[in-house]
Phi, psi and omega in degrees: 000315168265358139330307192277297184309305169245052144277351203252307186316307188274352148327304188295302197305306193305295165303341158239056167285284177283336149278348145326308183303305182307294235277346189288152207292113188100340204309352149296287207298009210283141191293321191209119164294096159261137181241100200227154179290138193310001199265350203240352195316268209305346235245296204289354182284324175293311185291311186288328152299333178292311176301321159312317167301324191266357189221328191076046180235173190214116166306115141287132161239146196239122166265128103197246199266153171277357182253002183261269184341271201319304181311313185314312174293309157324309209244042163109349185312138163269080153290128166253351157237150171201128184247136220230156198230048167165118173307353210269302163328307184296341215252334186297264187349273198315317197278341169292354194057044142284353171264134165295123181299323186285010171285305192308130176236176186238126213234319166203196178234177191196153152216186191248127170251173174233140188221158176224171167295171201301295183295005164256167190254007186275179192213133189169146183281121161273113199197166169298122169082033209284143192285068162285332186299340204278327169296327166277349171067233167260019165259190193261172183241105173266138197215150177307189248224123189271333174246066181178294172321109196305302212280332165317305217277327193280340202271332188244025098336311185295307181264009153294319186312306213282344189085002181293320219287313183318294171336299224223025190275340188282322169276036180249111193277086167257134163247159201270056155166176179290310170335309174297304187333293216296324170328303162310290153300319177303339200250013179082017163289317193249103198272343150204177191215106181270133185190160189326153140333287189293358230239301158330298207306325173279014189216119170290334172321324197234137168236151166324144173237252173257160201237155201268144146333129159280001168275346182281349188200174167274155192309145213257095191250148176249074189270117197266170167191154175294139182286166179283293186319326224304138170240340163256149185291341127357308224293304193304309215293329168303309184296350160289287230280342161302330193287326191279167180301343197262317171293304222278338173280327154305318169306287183315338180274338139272006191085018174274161173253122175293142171249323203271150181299140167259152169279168226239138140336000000 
């Protein structure tokens, strides 16, 4: 049965996934094809309304997983950017010429939480050797997809770092991006979950348990780039425009850390 539940969950994100992309408004005409990791939906949905008020251009953006994006953009998907929520992704496109290479910036930052539903009281410390299994009890973990998924792959590093991953590897509700993950615990399917920080910050379903060492895994970088492919002239300018006081302050209202220098408006 839960199984069959979240196969149906991620089935439902996929699918409206691809009708958001039909149904946005222009989305033929749109000035720029982004293809960004679902972690990025509220940060860049804000920003792609700003660029529009301020340049009159306008984005389609495609959420989902960066190993789903990549792959799409491998066998031809027309993107003309594409931001990737784990550097490993970016560098499979780059070592492939799929990227313009001198375009890639490394763009922002992130970290990793354990998150539960909004209505639960547990609570627990993340350290070496923290006693999760006894906290999920007979339940799931939920985690992006652990060999593809930017936040699956950070999630079972973090916990291998930690001595955790034996315990609990065997209880893992993976899904094919964090959005589906967090989904899961928001809707009580799941009694905890790993997933961005900002990701926490966007879902009233869910509250923060604890947030992981950083140390615990590698830094969690967003590196965006222009496609090899990119057919609008548009492209590099989104990609200024991720850079200005005007993003960077969006980003920060989701709780990313900007990394790459920003630019003056």
């Amino acid at each position: 049965m839960f199984t069959r539940n979240v196969r149906s969950l991620q089935r439902g994100f996929a699918a409206l996934a691809v009708a958001a992309c039909l149904a946005a408004p222009g989305a033929m005409a749109a000035d720029v094809t982004v293809f960004a990791a679902a972690s990025l939906k509220n940060a860049l949905d804000n920003i792609n309304a700003a660029w529009k008020a301020e340049a009159g251009k306008e984005a389609t953006i495609s959420y989902a997983a960066s190993s789903a994006l990549a792959k799409q953009i491998e066998e031809g998907a027309p993107a003309d950017v594409f931001i990737s929520a784990d550097v490993p992704w970016m560098d499979y496109l780059s070592e492939r010429d799929l990227v313009q290479k001198d375009t890639i910036v490394q763009l922002l930052g992130n970290r990793l939480v354990l998150i539960a539903p909004a209505d639960s009281d547990a609570s627990l410390e993340i350290t070496q050797g923290a006693d999760l299994v006894t906290a999920l009890g007979d339940g799931h973990l939920a985690v992006g997809q652990v060999d593809s998924v930017p936040a699956g792959k950070y999630a079972r590093e973090a916990l291998t770092t930690l001595g955790i991953w034996d315990q609990v590897s065997g209880q893992l509700a993976q899904a094919e991006n964090v959005r589906a993950a967090q989904a899961l615990v928001a809707t009580g399917e799941a009694p905890f979950g790993i997933v961005y920080e900002t990701d926490a910050n966007a879902e009233e379903g869910v509250r923060v348990v604890a947030k992981f060492p950083e140390d615990s895994h590698s830094p969690i970088i967003y590196p965006a780039a222009v496609t090899a492919e990119a057919t609008s002239a548009d492209a590099g300018a989104f990609m200024e425009f991720l850079r200005t006081e005007t993003a960077a302050g969006l980003f920060q209202a989701e709780g990313f850390t900007v990394l790459a220098p920003v630019l003056v408006n």
